[in-house]
C-alpha positions as a Python dict, from the first residue, in 0.01 Angstrom:
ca = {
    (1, 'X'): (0, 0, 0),
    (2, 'X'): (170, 87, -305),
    (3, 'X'): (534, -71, -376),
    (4, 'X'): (791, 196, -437),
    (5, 'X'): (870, 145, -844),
    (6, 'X'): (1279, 65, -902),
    (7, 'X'): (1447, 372, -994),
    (8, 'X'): (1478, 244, -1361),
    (9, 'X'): (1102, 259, -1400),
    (10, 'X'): (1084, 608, -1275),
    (11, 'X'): (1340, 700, -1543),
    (12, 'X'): (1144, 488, -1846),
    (13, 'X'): (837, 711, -1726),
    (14, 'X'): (987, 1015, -1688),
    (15, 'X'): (1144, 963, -2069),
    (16, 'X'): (771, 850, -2201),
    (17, 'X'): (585, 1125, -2022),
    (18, 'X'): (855, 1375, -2182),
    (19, 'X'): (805, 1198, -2488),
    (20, 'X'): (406, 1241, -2494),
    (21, 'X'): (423, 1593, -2397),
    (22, 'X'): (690, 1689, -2724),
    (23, 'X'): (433, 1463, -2907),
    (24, 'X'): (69, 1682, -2793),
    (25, 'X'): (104, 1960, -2997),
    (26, 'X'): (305, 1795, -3336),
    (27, 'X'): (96, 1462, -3381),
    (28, 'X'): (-245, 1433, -3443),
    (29, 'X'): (-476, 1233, -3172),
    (30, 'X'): (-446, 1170, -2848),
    (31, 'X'): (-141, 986, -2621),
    (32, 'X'): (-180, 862, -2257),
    (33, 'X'): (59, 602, -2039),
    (34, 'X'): (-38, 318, -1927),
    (35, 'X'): (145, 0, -1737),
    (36, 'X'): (244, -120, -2112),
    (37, 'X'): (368, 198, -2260),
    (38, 'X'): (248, 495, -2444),
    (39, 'X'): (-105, 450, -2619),
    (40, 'X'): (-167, 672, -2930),
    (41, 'X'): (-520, 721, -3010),
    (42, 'X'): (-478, 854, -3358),
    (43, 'X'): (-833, 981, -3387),
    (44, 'X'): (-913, 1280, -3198),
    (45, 'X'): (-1249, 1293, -3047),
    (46, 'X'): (-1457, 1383, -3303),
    (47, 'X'): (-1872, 1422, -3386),
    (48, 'X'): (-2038, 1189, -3176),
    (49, 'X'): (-1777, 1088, -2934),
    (50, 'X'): (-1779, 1446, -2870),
    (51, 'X'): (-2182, 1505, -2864),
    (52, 'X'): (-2145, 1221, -2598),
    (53, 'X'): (-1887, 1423, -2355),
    (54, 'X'): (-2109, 1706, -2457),
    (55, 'X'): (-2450, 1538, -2338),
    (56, 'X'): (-2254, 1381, -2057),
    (57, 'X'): (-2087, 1726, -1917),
    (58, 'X'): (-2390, 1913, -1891),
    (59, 'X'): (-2627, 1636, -1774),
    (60, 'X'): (-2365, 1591, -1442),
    (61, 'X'): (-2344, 1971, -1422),
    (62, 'X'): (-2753, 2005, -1416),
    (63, 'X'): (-2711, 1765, -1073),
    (64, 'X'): (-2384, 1836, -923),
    (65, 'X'): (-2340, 2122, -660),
    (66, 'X'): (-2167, 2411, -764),
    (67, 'X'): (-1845, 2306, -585),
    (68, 'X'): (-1813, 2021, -845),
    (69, 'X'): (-1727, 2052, -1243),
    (70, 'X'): (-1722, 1790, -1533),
    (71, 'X'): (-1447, 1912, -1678),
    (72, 'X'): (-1306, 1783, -2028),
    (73, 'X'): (-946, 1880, -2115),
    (74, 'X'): (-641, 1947, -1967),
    (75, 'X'): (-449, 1888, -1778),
    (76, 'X'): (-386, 1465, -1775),
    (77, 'X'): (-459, 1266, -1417),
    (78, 'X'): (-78, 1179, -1352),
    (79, 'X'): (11, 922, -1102),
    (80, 'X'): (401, 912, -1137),
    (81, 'X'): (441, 582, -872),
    (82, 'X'): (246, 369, -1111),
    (83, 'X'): (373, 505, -1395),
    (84, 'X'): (10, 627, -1511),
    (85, 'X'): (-99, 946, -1719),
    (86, 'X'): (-466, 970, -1879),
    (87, 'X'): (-689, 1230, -2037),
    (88, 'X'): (-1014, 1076, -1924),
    (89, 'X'): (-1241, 1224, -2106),
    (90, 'X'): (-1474, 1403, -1839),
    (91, 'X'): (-1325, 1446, -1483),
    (92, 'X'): (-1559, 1525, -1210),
    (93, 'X'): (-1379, 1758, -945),
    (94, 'X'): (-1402, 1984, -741),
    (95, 'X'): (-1327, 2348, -859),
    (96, 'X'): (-1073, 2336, -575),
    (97, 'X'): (-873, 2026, -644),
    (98, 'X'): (-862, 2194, -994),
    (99, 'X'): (-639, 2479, -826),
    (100, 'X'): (-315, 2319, -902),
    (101, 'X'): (7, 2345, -1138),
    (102, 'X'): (89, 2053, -1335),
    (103, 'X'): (-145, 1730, -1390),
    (104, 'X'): (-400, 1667, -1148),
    (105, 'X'): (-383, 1415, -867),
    (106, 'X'): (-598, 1070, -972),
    (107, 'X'): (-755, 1056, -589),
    (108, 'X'): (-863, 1374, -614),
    (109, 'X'): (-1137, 1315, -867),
    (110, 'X'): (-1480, 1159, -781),
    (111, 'X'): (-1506, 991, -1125),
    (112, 'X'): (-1379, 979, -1428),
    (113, 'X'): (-1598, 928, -1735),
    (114, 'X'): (-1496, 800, -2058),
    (115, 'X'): (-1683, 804, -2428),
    (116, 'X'): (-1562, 434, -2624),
    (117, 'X'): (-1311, 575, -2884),
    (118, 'X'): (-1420, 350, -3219),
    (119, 'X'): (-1039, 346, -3332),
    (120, 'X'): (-944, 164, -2987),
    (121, 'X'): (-1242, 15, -2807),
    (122, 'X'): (-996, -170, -2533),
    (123, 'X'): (-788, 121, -2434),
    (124, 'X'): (-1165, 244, -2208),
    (125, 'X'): (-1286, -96, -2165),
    (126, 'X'): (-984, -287, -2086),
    (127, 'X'): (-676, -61, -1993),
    (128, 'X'): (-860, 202, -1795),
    (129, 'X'): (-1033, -77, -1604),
    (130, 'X'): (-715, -139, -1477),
    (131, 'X'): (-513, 176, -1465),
    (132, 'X'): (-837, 363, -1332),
    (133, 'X'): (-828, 197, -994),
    (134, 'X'): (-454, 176, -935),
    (135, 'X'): (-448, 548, -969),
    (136, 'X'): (-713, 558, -675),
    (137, 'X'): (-981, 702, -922),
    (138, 'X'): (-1292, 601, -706),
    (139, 'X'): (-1553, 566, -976),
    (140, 'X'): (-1505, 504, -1335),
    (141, 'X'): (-1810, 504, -1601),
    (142, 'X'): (-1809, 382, -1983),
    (143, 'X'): (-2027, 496, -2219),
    (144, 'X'): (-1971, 288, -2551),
    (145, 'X'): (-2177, 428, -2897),
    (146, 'X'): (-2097, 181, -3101),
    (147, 'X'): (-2350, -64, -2906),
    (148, 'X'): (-2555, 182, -2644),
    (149, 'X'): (-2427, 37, -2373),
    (150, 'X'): (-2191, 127, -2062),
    (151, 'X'): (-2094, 41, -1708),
    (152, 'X'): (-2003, 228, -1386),
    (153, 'X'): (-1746, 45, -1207),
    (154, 'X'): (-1690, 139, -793),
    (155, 'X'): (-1569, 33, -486),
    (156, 'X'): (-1179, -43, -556),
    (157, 'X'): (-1060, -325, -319),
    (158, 'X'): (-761, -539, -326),
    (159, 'X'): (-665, -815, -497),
    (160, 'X'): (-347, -1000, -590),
    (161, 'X'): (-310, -826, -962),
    (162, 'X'): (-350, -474, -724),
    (163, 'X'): (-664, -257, -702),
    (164, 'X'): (-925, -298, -909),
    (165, 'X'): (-1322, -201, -915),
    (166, 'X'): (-1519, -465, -728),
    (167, 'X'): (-1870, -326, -829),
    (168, 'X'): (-1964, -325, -1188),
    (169, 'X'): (-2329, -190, -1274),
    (170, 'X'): (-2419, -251, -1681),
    (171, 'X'): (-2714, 1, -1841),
    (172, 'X'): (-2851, 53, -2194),
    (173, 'X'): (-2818, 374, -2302),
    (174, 'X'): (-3196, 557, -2242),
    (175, 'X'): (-3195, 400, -1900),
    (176, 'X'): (-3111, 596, -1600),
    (177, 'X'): (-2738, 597, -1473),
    (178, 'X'): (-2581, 686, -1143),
    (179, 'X'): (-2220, 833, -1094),
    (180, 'X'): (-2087, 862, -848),
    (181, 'X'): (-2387, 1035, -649),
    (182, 'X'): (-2548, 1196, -903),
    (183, 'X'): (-2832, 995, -1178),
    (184, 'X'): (-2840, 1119, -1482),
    (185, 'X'): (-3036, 1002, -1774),
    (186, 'X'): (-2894, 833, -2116),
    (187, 'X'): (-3185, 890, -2310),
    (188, 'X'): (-3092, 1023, -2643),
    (189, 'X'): (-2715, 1000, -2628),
    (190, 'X'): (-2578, 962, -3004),
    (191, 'X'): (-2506, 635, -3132),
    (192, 'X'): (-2194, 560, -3409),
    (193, 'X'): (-2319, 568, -3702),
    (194, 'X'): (-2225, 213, -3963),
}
């Protein structure tokens, strides 16, 4: 069960998430909140990182009923009671749970899928590892091109930190990968180039 946050938590996050959504449109790259504060990813996803959510997207699409989307964009997964906003960069969902003003709800997705930014490698690997399950975000998969590698991490379960994924499957990219319920391949995803 989640502890109510003190009042002057709610206001810090209220004052960062208005802060982040002045900043979208004037500043280039990318900003999310996490426990720590706002995180500025000054690269936007560019080239590969963005062949990768390409691949990705339509690869889950080919398998996924219609009900269900990989959907990159807007709007951010906000949870305000942990003080929590990402942009992951695919969100599988269902068309329905899309239907909604303002951010989505976190425990409303099935998974959220995220591409290893080169400028800030720990922000997917280490951050979201974290943040991912406190939001309730049920299945969270890393695919990192700057070694061909990635992870699907499930089954959130309690611990004295707070939630966190106690399932953590490791592939090479050109083996097979499941997500959620769907396998999809990672043959030929791009690589960073040196």
């Amino acid at each position: 069960m989640n502890e109510p946050i003190p009042r002057e938590s709610t206001h810090a996050y209220r004052a960062m998430r208005d802060f982040v959504q002045a900043m979208d449109d004037t500043l280039p790259g990318r900003f999310e909140i996490t426990k720590e504060g706002i995180v500025h990813d000054l690269r936007a996803p560019a080239g590969r990182h963005a062949l990768t959510t390409l691949h990705l997207r339509k690869r889950l699409e080919s398998v996924m009923p219609e009900e269900n989307v990989a959907h990159a964009g807007v709007p951010d997964v906000e949870d305000e009671a942990e003080g929590i906003m990402r942009r992951p960069d695919l969100m599988v969902i269902t068309w329905a749970d899309m239907d909604v003003p303002g951010s989505f709800e976190p425990r409303t997705l099935i998974a959220a899928v995220e591409v290893v930014s080169r400028s800030n490698p720990d922000n997917d690997w280490v951050t979201k590892v974290r943040d991912y399950p406190l939001s309730g975000i049920p299945v969270y998969a890393v695919f990192d091109p700057r070694t061909g590698t990635g992870a699907v991490l499930s089954d959130i379960h309690p611990t004295p930190d707070g939630p966190r994924y106690a399932t953590r499957k490791d592939f090479v990219y050109g083996e097979d990968v499941t997500i959620a319920e769907w396998t999809i391949s990672t043959e030929g995803l791009p690589l960073y180039g040196s």
